[in-house]
C-alpha positions, 0 to 999 in steps of 0.5 A: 596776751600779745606775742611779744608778751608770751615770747617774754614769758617764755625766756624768763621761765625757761631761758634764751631762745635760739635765733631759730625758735624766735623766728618759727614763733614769730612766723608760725604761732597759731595765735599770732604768727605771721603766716598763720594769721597776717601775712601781707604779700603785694603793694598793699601788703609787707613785700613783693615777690618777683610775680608781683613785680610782673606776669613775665616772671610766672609766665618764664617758670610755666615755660620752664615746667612745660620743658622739663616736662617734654624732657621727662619724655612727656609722661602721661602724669606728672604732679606740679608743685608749689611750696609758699605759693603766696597768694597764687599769683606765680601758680596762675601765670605759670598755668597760662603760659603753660597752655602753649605746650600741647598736653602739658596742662591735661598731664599736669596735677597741681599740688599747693604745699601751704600751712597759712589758711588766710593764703590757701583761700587767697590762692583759691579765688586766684586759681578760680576753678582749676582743680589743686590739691593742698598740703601742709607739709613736702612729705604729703605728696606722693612719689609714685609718679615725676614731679616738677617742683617749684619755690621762689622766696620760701627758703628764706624763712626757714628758721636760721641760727646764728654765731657771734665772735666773742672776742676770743672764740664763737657763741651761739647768739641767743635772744634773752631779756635786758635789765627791763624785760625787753628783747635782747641779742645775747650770749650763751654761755655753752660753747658752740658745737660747731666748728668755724674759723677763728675770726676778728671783729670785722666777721661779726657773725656766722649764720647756719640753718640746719632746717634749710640742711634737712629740707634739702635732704628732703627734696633730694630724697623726693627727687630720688624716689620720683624722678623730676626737677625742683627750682628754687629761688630766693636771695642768697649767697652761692659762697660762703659768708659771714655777717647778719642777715636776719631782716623784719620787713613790714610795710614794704621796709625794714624795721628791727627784729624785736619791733613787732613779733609776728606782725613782720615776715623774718627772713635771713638769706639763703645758703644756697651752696649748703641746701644744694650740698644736702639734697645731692648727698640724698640722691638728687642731681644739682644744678650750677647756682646761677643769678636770678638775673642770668637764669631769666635772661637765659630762659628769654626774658628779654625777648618776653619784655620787646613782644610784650612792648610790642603788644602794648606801645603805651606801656613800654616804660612800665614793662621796662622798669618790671624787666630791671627790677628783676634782672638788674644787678642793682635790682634783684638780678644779683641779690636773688639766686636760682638753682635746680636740684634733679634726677638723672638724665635731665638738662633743665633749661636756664643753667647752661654756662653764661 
């Protein structure tokens, strides 16, 4: 019985599911979810991340770990996270460029946070023979020595919900079955416990993850226990917002949510201000969130972008297109936003004033 079948099945036996429970299904099931059976990462695949679109990404986040590592004083021991770490690509260039900071890589245990077997053994044949350590979930890594934690695109899959105005007031927007059986956006009759601002049409809907919330906390609770840096980032909003942005993507373009459950990657963007709110309020210090295009211009892409032209003339337009894609506001460079959740005593790089 396909997913689709099952989540059918599912409704009509017990109810509408939140937007939250459709999503976890659709990318998490054992059987057929996304991540557990199909994820498609690259031009060959679904999407492409910002280490696909170039190594200067990875190599500007491996220069980032190394200074944050010499600004924690260079301990002996650190641990370097990755959470969603795709198919490797990010950890290798960030690895590479890490070499040029002495010591940094011989300090550095790598952990890999991943539940999608198909990628653990993609990120085993990227990462060749340099020793990782796998976890299934954030709470698997011990906090007995600092830790440089990185995550881009991984936030915005985590399950979101999702408000309707109704007229007069807001409902939670459910998904049930039409007359025919199929997948439908619906209504629940229970009043929202959630208190938001009366709207009109034009806001449509209100979005709110309270797994993003906990995660935070999570990471702020980390952070306070280990001391250390977490950069995360992925597309979102630094301000409050309403409207849907719930989004299937599949062969490298959009396609409705109900269209093929669990064989498309559900995203929804980033409440940034919100996921950073929870982890300060569990003990991290946070940074400004900044736009995607502004933290890699500060880190130096630019100047990464001429000494690679430099090195390869022939590939000057290539390495032009890869520098706009992920700084142009037109591009990624708005759309997508960095922040850095950290301990005391730090100034990671890359979110001074513009």
């Amino acid at each position: 019985m396909s997913l689709r079948d099952r989540l059918i099945e599912r409704i009509a036996r017990d109810g509408p599911l939140s937007v939250a429970d459709y999503m976890d299904a659709c990318l998490h099931d054992p059987q057929d979810g996304y991540y557990a059976v199909r994820p498609g990462l690259g031009a060959a695949g679904d999407f492409i991340t910002a280490p696909h679109v170039s190594q200067m990404f990875g190599e500007l986040i491996g220069l980032w770990a190394a200074s944050v590592w010499t600004d924690l004083g260079q301990p002996a021991k650190v641990r370097l996270v990755e959470l969603g770490p795709g198919d490797g690509t990010l950890m290798s260039d960030l690895l590479r460029a890490g070499r040029a900071a002495p010591g940094f890589l011989a300090a550095a245990e790598v952990w890999l946070v991943e539940t999608s077997a198909p990628l653990r053994e993609r990120q085993k044949a990227a990462l060749g023979d340099h020793p990782i350590r796998w976890a299934s979930r954030l709470e698997e890594i011990p906090t007995d020595r600092p830790i440089i934690l990185i995550a881009n695109e991984f936030l915005d899959c985590l399950p979101i919900r999702q408000a309707a105005w109704e007229g007069e007031r807001w409902r939670e927007r459910m998904i049930g079955l039409d007359d025919s059986g199929a997948l439908v956006f619906s209504a629940s009759p229970k009043p929202l416990g959630l208190r938001l601002p009366e709207a009109d049409e034009a806001w449509g809907v209100f979005e709110w993850s309270d797994a993003l919330t906990d995660f935070g906390r999570k990471i702020g609770v980390l952070i306070a226990r280990a001391s250390g840096a977490a950069l995360f980032i992925d597309y979102g909003r630094d301000r409050p917002e309403y409207g849907d942005t719930l989004q299937a993507l599949r062969g490298h373009a959009k396609e409705g949510v109900f269209d093929n459950p669990g064989h498309a990657d559900l995203t929804a963007h980033v409440d940034f201000p919100a996921f950073a709110e929870a982890a300060r309020a569990a003990g991290a210090r946070g940074s400004a969130i900044r736009t995607q295009g502004n933290f890699l211009r500060a880190l130096g892409i630019e100047a990464r972008a001429d000494a690679l032209i430099r090195a390869n003339p022939e590939s000057t337009a290539r390495i032009g297109r890869q520098l706009c894609r992920l700084i142009d506001p037109e591009a990624m460079g708005e759309l997508f936003k960095a922040v850095c959740l950290h301990s005391a005593g730090l100034n990671p790089p890359g979110f001074e004033a513009p």
